[in-house]
C-alpha positions as CSV (number, residue, x, y, z in Angstrom):
1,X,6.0,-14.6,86.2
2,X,7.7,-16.3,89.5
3,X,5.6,-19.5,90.8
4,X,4.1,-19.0,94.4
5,X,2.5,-21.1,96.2
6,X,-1.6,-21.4,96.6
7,X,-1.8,-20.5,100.0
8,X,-0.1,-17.1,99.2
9,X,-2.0,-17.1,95.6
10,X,-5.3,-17.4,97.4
11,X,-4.3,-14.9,99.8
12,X,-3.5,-12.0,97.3
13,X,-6.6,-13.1,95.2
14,X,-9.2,-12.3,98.4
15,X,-7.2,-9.3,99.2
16,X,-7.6,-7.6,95.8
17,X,-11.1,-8.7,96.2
18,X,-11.8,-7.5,99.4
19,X,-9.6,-3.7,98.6
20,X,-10.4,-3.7,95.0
């Protein structure tokens, strides 16, 4: 599992919210 940063953690967290 490759680090990332929050910003881009956050991001892909909301968007599987939002489309999931």
């Amino acid at each position: 599992m490759s680090f990332k940063s929050r910003e881009e953690i956050l991001l892909t967290f909301c968007t599987e919210k939002m489309t999931g």
